[in-house]
C-alpha positions as CSV (number, residue, x, y, z in Angstrom):
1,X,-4.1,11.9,-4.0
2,X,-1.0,13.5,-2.8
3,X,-0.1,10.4,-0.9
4,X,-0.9,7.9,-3.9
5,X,1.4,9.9,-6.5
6,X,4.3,9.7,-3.8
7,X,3.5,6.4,-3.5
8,X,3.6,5.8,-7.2
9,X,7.1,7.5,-7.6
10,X,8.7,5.7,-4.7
11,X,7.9,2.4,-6.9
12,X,10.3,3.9,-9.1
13,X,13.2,5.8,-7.7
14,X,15.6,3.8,-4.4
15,X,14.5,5.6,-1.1
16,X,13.7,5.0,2.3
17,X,10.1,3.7,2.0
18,X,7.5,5.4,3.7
19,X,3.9,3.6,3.7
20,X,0.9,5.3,3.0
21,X,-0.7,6.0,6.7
22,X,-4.3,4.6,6.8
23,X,-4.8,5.0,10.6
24,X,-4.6,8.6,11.7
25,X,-4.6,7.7,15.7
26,X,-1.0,6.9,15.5
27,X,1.9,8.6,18.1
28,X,5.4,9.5,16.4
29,X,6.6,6.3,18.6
30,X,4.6,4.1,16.3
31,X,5.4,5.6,13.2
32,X,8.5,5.2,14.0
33,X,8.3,1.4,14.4
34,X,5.9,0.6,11.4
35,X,7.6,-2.8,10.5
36,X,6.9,-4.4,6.7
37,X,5.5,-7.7,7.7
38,X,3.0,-8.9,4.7
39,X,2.2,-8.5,1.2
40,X,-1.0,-8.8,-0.3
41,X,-2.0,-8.6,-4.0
42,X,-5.0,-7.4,-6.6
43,X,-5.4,-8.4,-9.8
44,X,-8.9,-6.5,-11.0
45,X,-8.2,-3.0,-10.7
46,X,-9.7,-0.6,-13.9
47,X,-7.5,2.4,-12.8
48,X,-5.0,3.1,-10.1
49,X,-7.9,4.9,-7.7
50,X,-9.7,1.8,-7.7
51,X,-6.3,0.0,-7.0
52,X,-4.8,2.2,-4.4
53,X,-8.6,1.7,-2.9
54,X,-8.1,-1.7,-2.8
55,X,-4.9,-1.5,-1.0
56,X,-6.6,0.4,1.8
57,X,-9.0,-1.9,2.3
58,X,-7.1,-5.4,2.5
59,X,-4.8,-3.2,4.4
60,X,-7.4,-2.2,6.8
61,X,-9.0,-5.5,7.3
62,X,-5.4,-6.9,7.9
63,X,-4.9,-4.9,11.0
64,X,-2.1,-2.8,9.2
65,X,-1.4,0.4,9.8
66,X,-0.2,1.3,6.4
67,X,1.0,-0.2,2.9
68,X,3.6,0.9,0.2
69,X,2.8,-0.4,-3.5
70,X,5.7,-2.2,-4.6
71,X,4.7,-3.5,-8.2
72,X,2.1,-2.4,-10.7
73,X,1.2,-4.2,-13.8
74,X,-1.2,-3.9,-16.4
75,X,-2.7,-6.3,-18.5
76,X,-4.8,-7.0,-21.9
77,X,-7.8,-5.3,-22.0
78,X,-10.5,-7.5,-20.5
79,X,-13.8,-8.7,-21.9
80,X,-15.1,-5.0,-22.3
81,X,-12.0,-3.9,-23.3
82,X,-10.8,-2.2,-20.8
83,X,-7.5,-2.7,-19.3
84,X,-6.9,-4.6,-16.3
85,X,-4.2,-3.3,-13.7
86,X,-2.8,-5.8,-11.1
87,X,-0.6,-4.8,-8.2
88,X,1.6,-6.1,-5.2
89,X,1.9,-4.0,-1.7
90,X,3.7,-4.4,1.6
91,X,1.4,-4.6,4.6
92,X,3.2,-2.2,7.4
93,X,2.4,-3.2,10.9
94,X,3.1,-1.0,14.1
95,X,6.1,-3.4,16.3
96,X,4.5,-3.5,19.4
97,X,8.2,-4.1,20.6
98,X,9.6,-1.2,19.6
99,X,6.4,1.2,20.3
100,X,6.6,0.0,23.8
101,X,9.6,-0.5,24.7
């Protein structure tokens, strides 16, 4: 949850961007090198634990080593009224040139 809130805030305040980690087999080399190469969207989420879980999952079946949230929008309630949240991440990829060279 920790990770999500600072992921949240970074949205909204100009930092260096630091993804949230979903592989936990990664060196300091490879951190170092994370590279933002794709973005991938959701547009069905009911709350931002059900969004963020999305993230990990496109992320994951991506290949990615991490993603940053970069937009969050929410929408008119849907058909049983609930509000519908949509979002926008960066995919964050370990550069195998950098890692290894």
């Amino acid at each position: 949850m920790k990770e999500l809130v600072h992921d949240i805030m970074s949205i909204f305040s100009p930092q260096t961007i630091n993804p949230v980690l979903i592989r936990a087999d990664l060196t300091q080399q490879e951190i170092a090198s994370l590279q933002a190469s794709g973005v991938t969207k959701v547009s069905w989420a009911t709350s931002m634990e059900e969004l963020n879980d999305a993230f990990v999952q496109k992320a994951l079946a991506a290949g990615a080593a991490g993603y940053h949230i970069t937009d969050v929008e929410k929408h008119k309630p849907g058909h049983d009224e609930q509000h519908i949240l949509s979002g926008t991440a960066s995919l964050y990829f370990v550069s195998l040139k950098e890692a290894h060279g």
